[in-house]
C-alpha distance (Angstrom), angle and dihedral (degrees) to the residues before:
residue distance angle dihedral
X1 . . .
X2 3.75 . .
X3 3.16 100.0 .
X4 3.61 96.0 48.8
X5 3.93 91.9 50.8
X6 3.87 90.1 46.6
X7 4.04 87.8 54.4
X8 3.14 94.8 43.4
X9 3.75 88.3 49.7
X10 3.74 88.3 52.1
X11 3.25 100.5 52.1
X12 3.97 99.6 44.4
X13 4.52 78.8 57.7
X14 3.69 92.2 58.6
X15 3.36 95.3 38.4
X16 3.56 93.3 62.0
X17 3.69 90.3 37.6
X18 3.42 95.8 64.6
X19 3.72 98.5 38.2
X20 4.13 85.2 52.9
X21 3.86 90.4 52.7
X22 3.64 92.7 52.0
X23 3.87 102.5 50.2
X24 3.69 78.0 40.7
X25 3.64 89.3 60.7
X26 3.49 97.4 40.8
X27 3.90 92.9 49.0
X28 4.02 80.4 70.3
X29 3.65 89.2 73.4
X30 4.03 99.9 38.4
X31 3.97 88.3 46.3
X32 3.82 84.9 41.9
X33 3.79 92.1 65.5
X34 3.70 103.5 31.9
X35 4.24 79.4 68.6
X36 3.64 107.4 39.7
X37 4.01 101.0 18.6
X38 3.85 81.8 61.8
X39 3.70 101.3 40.0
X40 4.01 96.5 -115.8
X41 3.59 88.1 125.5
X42 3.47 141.6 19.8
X43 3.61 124.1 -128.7
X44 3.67 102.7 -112.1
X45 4.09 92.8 55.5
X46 3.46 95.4 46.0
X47 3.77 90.4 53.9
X48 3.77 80.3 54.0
X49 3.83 109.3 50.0
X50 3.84 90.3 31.5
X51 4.40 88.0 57.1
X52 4.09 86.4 34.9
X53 4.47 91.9 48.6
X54 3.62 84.2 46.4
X55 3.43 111.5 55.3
X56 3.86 89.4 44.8
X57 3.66 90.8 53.6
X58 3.74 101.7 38.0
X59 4.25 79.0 47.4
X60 3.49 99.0 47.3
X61 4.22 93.9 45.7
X62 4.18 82.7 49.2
X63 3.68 93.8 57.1
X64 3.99 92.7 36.6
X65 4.01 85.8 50.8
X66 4.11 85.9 62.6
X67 3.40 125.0 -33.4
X68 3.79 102.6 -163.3
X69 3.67 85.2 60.6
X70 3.94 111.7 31.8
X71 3.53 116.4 125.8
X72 3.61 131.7 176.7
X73 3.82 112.4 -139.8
X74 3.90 130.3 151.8
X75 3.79 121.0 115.5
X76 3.53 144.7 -116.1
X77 3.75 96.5 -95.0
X78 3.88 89.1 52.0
X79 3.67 87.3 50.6
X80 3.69 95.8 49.5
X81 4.30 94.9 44.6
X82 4.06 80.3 49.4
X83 3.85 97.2 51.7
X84 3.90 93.7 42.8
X85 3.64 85.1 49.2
X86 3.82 95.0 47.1
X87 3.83 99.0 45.4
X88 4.24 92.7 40.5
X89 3.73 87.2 53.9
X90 3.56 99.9 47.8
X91 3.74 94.2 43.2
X92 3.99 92.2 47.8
X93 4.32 93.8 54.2
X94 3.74 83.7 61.8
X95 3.89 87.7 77.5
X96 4.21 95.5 20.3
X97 3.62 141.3 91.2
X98 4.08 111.3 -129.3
X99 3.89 88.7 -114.6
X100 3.50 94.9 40.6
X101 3.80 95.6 50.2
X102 4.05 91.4 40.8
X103 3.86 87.8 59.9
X104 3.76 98.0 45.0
X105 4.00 87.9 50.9
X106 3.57 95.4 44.1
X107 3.95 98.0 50.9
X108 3.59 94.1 42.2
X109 4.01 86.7 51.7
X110 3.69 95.0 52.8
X111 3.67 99.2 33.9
X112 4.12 90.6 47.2
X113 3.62 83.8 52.4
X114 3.82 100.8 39.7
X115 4.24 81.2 49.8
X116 3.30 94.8 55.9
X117 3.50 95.6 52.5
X118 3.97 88.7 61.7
X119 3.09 93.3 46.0
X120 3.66 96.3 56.3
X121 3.73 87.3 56.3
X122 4.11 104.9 -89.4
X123 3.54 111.8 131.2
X124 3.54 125.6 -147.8
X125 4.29 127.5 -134.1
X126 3.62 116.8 -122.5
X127 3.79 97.4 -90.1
X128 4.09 90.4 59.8
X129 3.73 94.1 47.6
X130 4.33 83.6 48.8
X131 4.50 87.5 48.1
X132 3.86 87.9 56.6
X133 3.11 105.1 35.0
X134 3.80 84.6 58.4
X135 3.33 92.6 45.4
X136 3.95 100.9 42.4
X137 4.14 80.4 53.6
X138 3.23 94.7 48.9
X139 3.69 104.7 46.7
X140 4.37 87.1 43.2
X141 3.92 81.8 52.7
X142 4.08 89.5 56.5
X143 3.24 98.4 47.2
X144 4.09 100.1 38.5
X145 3.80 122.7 103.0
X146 3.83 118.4 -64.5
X147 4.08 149.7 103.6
X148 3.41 95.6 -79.7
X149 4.08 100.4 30.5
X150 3.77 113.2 128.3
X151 3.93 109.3 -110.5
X152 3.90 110.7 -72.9
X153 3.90 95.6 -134.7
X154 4.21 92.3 42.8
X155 3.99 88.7 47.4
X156 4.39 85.1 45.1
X157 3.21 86.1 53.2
X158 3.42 108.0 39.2
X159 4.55 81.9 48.1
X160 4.07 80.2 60.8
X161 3.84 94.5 51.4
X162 3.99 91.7 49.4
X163 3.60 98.4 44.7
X164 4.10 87.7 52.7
X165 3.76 93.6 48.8
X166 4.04 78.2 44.0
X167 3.90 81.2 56.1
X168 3.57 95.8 45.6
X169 3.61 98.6 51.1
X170 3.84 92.6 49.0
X171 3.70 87.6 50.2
X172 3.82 87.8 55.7
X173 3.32 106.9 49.7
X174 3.62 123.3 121.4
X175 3.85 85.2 20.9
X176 4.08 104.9 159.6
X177 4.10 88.2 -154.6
X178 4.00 107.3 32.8
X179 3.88 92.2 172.8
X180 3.91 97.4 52.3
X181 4.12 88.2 43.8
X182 3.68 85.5 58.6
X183 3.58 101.0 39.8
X184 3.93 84.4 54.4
X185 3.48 96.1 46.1
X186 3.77 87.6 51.0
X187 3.46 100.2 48.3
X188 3.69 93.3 43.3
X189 4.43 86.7 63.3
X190 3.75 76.5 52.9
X191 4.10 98.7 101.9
X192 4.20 89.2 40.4
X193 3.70 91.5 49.5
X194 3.15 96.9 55.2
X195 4.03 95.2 53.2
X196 3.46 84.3 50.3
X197 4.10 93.8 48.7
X198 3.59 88.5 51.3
X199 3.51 100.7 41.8
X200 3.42 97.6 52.3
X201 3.61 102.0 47.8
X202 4.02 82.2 54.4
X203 3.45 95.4 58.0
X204 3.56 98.5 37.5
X205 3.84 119.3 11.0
X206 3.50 113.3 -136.8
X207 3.81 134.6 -126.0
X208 3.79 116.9 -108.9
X209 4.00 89.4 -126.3
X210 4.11 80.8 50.3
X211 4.00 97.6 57.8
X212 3.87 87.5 38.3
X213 3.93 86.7 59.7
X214 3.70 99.0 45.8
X215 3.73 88.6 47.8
X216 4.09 99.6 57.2
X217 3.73 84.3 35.5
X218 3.98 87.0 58.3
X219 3.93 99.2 25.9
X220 4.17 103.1 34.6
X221 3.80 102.7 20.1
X222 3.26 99.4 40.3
X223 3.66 108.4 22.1
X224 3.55 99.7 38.2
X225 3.29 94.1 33.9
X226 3.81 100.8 59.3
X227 3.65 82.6 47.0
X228 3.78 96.5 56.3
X229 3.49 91.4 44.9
X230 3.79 102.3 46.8
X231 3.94 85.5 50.9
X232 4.20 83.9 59.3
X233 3.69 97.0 40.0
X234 3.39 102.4 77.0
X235 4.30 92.9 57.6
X236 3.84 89.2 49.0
X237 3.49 124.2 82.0
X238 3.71 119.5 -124.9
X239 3.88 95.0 -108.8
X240 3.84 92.5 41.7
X241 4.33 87.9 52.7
X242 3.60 90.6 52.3
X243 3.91 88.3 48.6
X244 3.32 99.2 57.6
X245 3.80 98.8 49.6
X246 3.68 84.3 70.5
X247 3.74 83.8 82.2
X248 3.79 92.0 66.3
X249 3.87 103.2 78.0
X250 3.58 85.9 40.9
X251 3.83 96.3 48.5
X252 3.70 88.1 54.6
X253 3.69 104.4 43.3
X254 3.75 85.0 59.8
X255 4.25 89.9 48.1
X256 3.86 88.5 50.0
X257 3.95 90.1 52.2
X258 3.98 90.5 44.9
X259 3.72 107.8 38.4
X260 3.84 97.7 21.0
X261 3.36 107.7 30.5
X262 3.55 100.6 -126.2
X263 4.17 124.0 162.8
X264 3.65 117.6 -109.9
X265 3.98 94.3 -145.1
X266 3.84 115.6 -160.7
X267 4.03 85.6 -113.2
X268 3.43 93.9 64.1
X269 3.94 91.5 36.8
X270 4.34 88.2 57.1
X271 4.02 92.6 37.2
X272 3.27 98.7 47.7
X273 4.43 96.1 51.0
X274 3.62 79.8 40.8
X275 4.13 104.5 53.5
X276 3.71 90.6 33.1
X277 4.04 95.1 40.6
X278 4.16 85.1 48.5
X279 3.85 89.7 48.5
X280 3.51 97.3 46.9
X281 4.08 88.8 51.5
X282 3.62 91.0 53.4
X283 4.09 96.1 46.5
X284 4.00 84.6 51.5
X285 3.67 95.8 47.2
X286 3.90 95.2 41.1
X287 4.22 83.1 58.1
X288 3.31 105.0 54.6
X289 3.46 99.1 34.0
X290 4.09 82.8 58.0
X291 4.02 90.1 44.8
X292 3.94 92.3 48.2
X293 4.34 91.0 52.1
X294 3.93 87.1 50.7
């Protein structure tokens, strides 16, 4: 009976774990919006204080984790995948919707990813090729020409954004201390980020609701969030962590409607089933074609 209640126990912790880090994640493109869709910040100083909040936080929960041993490691090309990422993304939700832009990012990520793979010589089964095909189609349908298309230099840019977190990940991979990679990585964007802070409250001086938003975004949904989610990670298998982060562009689409206001258009209703459904297919496939050749 103990052993069953502490399991049970366990797995209620990373199940709320991992459903913090993604509405954490998420939260990066509702906050995102609330500053730039509204003009309390411009792009270029959000980038900045978001980078700046981050590395302090991600810093300050390293050294809190144990300070006898806390390290900050990461690299340069980390760093420089993390800043293109950073400044694409905030650039791109000046002309996105939070759904929109959380869909775009997401299927670039996994597709970049799932691309690289091929070309590094794996070689996906029928039902993978099928999952992003769908997906590929799906996400080139969003993005095409039309009424309700998203705006072709916001979903560019946003494509950028995902294919350097798509960079970054692949860059981190194998990483024996996730947290202190990141922290470093953070921290080394630190001097850039804060050009870019106080640049762009020069130019254009921010809102206090603005700053506040690019600060959670950096500190809580970004800081806290990798934390949260690098404390799940390691009870979640690699498939089942790529599965759940199909809740992100869904978990935001739904914040945009409630704390924005934004339209949840039958385009981006059909896309986003289809992109994420196609992904999803592929990441399923890909596993068990790998667990059937071991």
């Amino acid at each position: 009976m103990a052993d069953a209640a502490a399991k049970s126990s366990s797995l209620t912790k990373v199940i709320l774990l991992t459903l913090l880090a993604m509405l954490a994640f998420a939260a990066n493109s509702v906050l995102a919006r609330l500053a730039l869709g509204s003009g309390g910040m411009d792009a270029a100083g959000y980038t900045g204080i978001r980078l700046a909040a981050g590395a302090v936080a991600l810093a300050a929960i390293l050294l809190a984790s144990n300070r006898r041993t806390a390290k900050l490691n990461g690299s340069w090309s980390g760093a420089a995948a993390l800043f293109g990422y950073a400044i694409a993304f905030s650039f791109a939700y000046l002309l996105l919707g939070a759904g929109t832009g959380a869909l775009v990012l997401f299927g670039s990520v996994q597709l970049g990813m799932l691309g690289w793979g091929i070309l590094k010589g794996d070689r996906p089964g029928a039902l993978e090729w099928l999952g992003l095909v769908i997906a590929f189609a799906a996400l080139a349908y969003l993005v095409s020409p039309g009424l309700v298309a998203p705006h072709p230099i916001g979903a560019g840019l946003m494509i950028v954004a995902g294919l350097c977190w798509a960079a970054y990940s692949l860059l981190g991979r194998g990483s024996k201390s996730p947290l202190s990679d990141t922290a470093g990585n953070f921290v080394r964007c630190l001097p850039i980020a804060l050009v870019l802070a106080v640049a762009g409250l020069a130019l254009h001086p921010a809102t206090a609701p603005g700053i506040a938003y690019a600060v959670a975004s950096g500190a809580l949904a970004s800081g806290v969030g990798y934390a949260i989610w690098y404390a799940a990670l390691p009870h979640l298998t690699r498939t089942r962590a790529a599965i759940v982060q199909l809740s992100v562009p869904a978990l935001a689409a739904f914040g945009g409607v409630v704390f924005i206001g934004e339209a949840m258009t039958p385009r981006l209703v059909v896309t986003s089933v289809a992109i994420l459904g196609g992904v999803g297919l592929a990441i399923v496939a890909a596993e068990r074609r790998k667990a059937g050749a071991r």
